[in-house]
N, CA, C and O atoms as a CHARMM CRD file, in Angstrom:
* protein
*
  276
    1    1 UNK  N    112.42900  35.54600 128.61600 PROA 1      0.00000
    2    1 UNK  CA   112.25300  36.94800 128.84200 PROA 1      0.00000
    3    1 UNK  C    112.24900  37.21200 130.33700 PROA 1      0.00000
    4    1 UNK  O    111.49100  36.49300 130.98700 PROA 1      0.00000
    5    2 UNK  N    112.96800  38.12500 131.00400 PROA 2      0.00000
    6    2 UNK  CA   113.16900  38.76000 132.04000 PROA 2      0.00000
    7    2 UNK  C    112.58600  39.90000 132.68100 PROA 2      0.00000
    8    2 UNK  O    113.13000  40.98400 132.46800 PROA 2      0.00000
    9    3 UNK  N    111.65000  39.86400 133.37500 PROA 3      0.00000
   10    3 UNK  CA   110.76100  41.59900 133.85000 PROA 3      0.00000
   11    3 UNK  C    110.96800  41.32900 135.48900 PROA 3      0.00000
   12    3 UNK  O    111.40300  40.38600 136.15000 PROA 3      0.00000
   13    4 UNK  N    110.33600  42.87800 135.84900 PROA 4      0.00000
   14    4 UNK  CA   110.37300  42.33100 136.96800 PROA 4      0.00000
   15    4 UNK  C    109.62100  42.41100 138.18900 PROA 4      0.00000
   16    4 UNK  O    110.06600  42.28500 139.33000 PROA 4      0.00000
   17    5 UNK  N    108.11100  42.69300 137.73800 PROA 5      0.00000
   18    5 UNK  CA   106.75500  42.26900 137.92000 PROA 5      0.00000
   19    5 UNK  C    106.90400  40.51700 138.15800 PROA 5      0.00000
   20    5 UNK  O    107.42800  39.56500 137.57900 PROA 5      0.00000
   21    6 UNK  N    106.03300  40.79300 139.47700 PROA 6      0.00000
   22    6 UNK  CA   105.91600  38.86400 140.28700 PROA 6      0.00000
   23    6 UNK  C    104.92300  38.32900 140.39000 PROA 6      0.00000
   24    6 UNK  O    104.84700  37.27800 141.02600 PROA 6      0.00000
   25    7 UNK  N    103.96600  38.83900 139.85200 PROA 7      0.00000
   26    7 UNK  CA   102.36100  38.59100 139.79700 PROA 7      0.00000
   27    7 UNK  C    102.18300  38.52500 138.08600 PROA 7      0.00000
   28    7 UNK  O    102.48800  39.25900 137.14700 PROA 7      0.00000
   29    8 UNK  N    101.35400  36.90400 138.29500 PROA 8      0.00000
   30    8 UNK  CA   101.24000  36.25900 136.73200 PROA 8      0.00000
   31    8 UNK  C     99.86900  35.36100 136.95600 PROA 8      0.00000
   32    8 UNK  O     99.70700  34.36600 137.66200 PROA 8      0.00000
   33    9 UNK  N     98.92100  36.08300 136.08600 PROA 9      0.00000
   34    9 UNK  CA    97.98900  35.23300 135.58900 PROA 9      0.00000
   35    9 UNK  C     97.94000  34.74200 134.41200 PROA 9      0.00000
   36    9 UNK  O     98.33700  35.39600 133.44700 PROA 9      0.00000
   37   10 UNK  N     97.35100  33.27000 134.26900 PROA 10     0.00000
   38   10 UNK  CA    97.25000  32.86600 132.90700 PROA 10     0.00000
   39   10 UNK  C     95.54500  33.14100 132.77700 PROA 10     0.00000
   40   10 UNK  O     94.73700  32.97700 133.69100 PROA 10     0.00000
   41   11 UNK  N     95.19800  33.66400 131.20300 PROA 11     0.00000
   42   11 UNK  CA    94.24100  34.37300 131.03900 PROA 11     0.00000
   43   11 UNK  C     93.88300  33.76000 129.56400 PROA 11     0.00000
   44   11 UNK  O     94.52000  32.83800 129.05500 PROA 11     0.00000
   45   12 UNK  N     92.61700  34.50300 128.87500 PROA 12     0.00000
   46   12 UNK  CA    92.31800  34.12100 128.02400 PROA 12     0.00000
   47   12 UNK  C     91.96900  35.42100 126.86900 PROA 12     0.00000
   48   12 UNK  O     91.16100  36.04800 127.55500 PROA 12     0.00000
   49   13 UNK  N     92.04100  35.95100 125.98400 PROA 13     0.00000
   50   13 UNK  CA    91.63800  36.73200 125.16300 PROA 13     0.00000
   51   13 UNK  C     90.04500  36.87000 124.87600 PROA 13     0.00000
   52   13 UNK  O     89.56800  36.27000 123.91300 PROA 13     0.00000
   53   14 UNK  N     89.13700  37.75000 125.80900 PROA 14     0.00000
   54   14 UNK  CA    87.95800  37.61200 125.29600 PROA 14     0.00000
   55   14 UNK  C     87.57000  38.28100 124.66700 PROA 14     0.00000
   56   14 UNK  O     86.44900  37.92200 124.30700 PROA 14     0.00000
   57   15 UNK  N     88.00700  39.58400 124.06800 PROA 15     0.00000
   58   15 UNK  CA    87.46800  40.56500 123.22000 PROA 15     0.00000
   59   15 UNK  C     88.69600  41.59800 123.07400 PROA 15     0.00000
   60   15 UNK  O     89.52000  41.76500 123.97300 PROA 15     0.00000
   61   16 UNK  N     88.72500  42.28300 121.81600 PROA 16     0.00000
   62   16 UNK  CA    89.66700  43.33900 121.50800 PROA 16     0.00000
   63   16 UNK  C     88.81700  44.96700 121.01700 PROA 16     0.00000
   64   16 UNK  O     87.89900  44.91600 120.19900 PROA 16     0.00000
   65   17 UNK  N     89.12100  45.89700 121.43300 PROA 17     0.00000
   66   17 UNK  CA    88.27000  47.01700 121.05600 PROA 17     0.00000
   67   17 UNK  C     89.42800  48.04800 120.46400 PROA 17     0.00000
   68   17 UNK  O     90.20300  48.71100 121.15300 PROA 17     0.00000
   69   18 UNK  N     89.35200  48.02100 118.98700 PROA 18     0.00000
   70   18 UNK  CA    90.28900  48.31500 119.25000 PROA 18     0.00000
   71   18 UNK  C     89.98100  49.59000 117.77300 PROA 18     0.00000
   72   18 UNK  O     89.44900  49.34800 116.69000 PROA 18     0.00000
   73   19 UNK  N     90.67900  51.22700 118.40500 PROA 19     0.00000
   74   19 UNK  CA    91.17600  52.20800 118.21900 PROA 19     0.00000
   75   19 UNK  C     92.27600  52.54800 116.75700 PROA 19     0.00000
   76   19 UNK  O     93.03000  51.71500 116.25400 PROA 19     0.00000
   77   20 UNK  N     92.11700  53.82800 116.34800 PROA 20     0.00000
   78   20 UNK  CA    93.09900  54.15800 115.64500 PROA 20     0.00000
   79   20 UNK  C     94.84600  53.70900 116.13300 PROA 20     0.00000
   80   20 UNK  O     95.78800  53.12900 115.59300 PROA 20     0.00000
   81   21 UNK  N     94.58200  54.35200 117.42100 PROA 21     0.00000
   82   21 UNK  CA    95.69000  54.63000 118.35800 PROA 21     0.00000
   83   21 UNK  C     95.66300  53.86900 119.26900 PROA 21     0.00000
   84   21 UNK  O     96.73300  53.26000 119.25200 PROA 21     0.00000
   85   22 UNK  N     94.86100  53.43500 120.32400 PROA 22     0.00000
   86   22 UNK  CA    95.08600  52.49500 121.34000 PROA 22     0.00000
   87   22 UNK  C     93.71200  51.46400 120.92400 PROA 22     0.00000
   88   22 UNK  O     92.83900  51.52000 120.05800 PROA 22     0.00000
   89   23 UNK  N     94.11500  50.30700 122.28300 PROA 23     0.00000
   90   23 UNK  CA    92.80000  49.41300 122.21700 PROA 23     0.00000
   91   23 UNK  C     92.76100  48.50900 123.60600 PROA 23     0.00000
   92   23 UNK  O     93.66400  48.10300 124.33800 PROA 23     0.00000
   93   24 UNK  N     91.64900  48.40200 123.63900 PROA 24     0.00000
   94   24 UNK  CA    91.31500  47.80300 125.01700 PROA 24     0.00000
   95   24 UNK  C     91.13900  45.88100 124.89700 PROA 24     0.00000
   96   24 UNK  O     90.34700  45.20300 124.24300 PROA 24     0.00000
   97   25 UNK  N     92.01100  45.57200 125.63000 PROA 25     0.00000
   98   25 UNK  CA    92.03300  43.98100 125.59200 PROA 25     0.00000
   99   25 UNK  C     91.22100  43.30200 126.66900 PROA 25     0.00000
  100   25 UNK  O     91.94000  43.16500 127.65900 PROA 25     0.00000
  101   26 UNK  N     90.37000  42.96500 126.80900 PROA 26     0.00000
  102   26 UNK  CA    89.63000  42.11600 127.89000 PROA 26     0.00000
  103   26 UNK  C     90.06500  40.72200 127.93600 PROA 26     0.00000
  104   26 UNK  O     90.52000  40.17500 126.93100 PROA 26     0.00000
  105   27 UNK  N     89.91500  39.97200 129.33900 PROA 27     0.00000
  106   27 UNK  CA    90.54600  38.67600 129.21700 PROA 27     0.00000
  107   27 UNK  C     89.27800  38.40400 130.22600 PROA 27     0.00000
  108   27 UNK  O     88.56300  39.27800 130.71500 PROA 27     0.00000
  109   28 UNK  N     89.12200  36.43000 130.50000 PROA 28     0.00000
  110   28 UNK  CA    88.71200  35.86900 130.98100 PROA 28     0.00000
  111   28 UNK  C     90.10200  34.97800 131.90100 PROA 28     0.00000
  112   28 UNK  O     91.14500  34.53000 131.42400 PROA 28     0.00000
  113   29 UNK  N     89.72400  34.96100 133.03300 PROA 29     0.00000
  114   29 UNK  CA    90.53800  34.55900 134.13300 PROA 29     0.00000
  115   29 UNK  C     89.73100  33.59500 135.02500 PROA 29     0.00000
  116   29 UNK  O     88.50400  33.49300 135.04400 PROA 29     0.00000
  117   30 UNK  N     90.64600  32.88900 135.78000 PROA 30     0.00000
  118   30 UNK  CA    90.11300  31.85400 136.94700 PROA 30     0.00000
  119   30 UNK  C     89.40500  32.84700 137.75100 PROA 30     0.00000
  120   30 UNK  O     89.90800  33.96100 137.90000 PROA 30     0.00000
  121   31 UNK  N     88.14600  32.50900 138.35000 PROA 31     0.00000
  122   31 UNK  CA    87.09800  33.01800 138.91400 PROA 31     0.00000
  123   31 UNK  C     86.17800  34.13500 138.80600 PROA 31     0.00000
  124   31 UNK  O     85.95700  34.55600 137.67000 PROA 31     0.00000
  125   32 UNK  N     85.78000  34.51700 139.49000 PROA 32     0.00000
  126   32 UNK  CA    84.21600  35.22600 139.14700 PROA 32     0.00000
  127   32 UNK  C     84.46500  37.01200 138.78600 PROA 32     0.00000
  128   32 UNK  O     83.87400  37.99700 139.22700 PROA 32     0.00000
  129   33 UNK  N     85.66600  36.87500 137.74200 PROA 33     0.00000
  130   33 UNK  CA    86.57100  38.20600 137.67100 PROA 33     0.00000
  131   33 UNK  C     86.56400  38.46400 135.72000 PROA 33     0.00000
  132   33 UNK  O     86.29900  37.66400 134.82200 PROA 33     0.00000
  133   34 UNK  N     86.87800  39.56600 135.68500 PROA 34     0.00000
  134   34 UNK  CA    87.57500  39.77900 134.35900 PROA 34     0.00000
  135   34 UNK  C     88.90000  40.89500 134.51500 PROA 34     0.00000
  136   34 UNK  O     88.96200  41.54300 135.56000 PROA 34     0.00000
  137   35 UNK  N     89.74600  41.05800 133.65800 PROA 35     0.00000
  138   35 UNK  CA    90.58800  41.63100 133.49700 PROA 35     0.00000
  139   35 UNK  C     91.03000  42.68000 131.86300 PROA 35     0.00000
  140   35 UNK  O     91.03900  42.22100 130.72100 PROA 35     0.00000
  141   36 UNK  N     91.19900  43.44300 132.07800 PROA 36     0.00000
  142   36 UNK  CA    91.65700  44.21900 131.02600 PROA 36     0.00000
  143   36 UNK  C     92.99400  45.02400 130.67400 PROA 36     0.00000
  144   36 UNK  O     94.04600  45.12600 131.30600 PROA 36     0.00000
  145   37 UNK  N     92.74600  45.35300 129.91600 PROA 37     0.00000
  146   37 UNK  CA    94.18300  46.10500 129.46500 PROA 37     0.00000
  147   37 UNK  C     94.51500  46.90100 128.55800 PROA 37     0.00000
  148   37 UNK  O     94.66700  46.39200 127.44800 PROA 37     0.00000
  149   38 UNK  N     94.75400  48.47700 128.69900 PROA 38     0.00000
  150   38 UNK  CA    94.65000  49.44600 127.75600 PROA 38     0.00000
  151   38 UNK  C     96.24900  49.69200 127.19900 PROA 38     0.00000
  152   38 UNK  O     97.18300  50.20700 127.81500 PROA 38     0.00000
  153   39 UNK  N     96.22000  49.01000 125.49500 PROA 39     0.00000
  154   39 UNK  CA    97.59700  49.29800 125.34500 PROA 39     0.00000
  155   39 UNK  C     97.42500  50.10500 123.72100 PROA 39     0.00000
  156   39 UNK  O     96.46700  50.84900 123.51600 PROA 39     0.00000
  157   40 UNK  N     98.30700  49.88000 122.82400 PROA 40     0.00000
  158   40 UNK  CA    98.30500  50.92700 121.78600 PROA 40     0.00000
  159   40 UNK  C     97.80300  49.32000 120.70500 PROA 40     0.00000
  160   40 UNK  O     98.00700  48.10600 120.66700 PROA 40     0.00000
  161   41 UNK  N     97.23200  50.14600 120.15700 PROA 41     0.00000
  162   41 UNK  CA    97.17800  49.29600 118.46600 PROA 41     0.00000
  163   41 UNK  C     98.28700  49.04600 118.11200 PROA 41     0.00000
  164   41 UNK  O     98.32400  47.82800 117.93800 PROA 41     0.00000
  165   42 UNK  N     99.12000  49.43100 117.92200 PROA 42     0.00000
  166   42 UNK  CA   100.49000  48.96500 117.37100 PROA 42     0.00000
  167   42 UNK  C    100.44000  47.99000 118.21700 PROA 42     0.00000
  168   42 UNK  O     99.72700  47.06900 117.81800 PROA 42     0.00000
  169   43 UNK  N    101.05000  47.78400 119.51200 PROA 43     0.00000
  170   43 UNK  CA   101.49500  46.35600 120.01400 PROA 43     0.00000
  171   43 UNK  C    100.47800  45.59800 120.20200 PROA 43     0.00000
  172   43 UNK  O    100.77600  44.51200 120.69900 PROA 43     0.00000
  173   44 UNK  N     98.90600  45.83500 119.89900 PROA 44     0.00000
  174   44 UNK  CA    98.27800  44.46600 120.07900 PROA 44     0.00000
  175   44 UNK  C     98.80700  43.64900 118.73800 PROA 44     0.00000
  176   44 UNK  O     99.06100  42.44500 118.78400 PROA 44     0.00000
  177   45 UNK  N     98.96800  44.61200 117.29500 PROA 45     0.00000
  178   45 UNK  CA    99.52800  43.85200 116.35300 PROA 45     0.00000
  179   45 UNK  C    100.84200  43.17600 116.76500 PROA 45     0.00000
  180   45 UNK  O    101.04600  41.96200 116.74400 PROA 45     0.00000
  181   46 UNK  N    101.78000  44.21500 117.17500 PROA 46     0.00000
  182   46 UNK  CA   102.60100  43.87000 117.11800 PROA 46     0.00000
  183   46 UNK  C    102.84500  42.16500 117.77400 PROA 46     0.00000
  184   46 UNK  O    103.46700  41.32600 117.12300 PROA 46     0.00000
  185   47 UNK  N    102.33200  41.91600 118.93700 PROA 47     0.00000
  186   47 UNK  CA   102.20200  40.88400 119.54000 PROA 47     0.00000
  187   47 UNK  C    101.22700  39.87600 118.86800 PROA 47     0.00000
  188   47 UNK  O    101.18000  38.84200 119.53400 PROA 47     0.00000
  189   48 UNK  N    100.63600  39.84800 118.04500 PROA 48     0.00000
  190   48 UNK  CA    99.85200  39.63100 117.46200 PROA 48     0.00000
  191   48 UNK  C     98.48600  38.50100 118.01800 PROA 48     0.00000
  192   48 UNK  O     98.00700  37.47000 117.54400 PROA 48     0.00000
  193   49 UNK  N     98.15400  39.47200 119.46400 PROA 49     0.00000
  194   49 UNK  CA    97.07400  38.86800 119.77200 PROA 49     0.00000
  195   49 UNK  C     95.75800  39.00400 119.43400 PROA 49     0.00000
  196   49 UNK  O     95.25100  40.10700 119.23300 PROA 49     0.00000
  197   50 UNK  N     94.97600  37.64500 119.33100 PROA 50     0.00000
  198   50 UNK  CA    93.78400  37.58200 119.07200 PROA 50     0.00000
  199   50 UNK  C     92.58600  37.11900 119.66600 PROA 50     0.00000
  200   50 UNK  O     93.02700  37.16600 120.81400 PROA 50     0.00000
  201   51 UNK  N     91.67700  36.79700 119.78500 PROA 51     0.00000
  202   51 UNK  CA    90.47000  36.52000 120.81700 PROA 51     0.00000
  203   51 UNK  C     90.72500  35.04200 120.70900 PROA 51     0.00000
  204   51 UNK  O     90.86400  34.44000 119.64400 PROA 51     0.00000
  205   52 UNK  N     90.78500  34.36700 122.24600 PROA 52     0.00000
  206   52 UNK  CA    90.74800  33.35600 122.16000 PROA 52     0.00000
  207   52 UNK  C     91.90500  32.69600 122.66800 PROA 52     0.00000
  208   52 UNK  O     91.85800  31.58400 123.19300 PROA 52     0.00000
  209   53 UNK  N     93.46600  33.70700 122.44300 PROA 53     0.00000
  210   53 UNK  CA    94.78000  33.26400 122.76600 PROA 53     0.00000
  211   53 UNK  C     94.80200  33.10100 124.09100 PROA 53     0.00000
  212   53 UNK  O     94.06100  33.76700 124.81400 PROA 53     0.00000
  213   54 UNK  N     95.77200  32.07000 124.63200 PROA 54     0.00000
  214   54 UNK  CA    96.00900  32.10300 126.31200 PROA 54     0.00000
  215   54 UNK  C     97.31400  32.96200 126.04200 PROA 54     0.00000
  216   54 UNK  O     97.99000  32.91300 125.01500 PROA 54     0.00000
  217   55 UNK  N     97.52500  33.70100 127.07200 PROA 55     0.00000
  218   55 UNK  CA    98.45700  35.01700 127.60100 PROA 55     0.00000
  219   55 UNK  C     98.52200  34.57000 128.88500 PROA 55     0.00000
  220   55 UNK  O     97.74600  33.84300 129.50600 PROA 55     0.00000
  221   56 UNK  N     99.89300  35.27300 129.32100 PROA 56     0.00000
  222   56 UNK  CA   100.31200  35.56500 130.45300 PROA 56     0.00000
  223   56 UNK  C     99.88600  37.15700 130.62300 PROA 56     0.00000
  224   56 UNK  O     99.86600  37.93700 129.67100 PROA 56     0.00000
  225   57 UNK  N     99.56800  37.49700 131.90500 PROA 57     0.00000
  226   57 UNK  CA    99.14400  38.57600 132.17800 PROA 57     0.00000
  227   57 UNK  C     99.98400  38.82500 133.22200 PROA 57     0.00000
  228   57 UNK  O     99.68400  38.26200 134.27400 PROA 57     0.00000
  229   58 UNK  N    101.35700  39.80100 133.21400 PROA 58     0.00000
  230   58 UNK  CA   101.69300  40.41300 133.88900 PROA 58     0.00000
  231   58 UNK  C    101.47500  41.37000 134.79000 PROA 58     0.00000
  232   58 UNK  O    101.06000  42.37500 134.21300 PROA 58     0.00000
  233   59 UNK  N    101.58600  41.55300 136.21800 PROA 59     0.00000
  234   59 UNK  CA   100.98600  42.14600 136.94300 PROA 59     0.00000
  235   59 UNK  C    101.89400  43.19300 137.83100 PROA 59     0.00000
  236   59 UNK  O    102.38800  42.70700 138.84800 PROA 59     0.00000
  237   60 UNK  N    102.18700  44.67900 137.53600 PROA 60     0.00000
  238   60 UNK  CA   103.20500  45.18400 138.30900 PROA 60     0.00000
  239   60 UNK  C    102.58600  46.49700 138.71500 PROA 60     0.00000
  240   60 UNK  O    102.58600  47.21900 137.71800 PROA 60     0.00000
  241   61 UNK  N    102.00000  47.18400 139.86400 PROA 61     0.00000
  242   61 UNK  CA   101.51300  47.94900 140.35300 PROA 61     0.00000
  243   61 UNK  C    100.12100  48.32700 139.66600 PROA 61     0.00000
  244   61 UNK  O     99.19500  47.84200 140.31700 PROA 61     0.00000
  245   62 UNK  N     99.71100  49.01400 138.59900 PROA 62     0.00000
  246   62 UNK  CA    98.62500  49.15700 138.46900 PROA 62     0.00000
  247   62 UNK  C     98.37800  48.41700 136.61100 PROA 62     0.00000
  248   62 UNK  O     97.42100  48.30000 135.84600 PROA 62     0.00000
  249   63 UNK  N     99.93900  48.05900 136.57300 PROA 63     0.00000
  250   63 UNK  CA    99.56200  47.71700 134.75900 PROA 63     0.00000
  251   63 UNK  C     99.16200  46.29500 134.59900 PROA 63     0.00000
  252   63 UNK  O     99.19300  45.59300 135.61000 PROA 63     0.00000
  253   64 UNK  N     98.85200  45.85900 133.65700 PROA 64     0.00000
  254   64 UNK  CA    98.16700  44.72000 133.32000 PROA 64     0.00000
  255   64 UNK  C     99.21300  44.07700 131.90900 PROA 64     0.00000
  256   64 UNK  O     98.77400  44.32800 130.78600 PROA 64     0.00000
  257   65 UNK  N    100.20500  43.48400 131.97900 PROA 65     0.00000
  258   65 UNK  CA   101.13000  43.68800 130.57500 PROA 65     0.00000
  259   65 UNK  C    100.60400  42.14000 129.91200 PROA 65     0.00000
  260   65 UNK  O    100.98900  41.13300 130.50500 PROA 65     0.00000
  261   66 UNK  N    100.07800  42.04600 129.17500 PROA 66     0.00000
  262   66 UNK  CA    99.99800  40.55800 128.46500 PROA 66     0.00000
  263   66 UNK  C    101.08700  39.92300 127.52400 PROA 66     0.00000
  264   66 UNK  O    101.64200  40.47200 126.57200 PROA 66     0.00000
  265   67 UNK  N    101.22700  38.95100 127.88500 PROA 67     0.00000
  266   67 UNK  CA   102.28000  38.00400 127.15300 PROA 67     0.00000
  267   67 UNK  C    101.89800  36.85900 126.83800 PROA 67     0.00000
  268   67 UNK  O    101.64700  35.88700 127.55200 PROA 67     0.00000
  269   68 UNK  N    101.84800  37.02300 125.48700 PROA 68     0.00000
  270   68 UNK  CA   101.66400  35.28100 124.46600 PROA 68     0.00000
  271   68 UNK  C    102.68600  34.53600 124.81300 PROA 68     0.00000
  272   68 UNK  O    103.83100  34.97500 124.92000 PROA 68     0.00000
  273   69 UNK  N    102.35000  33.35700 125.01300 PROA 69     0.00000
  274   69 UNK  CA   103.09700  32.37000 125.41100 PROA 69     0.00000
  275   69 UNK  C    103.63400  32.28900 123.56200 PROA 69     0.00000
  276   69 UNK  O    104.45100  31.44500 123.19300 PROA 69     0.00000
């Protein structure tokens, strides 16, 4: 897969909150940080992440895009 965001963390799935319509993904990351990510219910299914998965966390101006390896 090809994007074109240059900033990549590998992360961890620590919690999903998740909405009719959207849902909030929290991750655990290298150091004294957390990270999140507000996307729709549909694509957390769709991607079908769950607590616990390692992701790539795409990083391109202010978005946070996660990607299952």
């Amino acid at each position: 897969m090809k994007y074109g965001a240059r900033n990549e963390i590998t992360g961890r799935v620590k919690s999903i909150k998740s909405g009719e319509i959207m849902a909030l993904v929290k991750f655990d990351v290298d150091g004294p940080v957390q990270m999140a990510s507000v996307l729709t219910a549909e694509s957390v299914e769709h991607l079908d992440i769950k607590e616990g998965d390692e992701v790539q966390l795409v990083i391109k101006a202010i978005n946070v895009l996660p990607v299952k390896k």
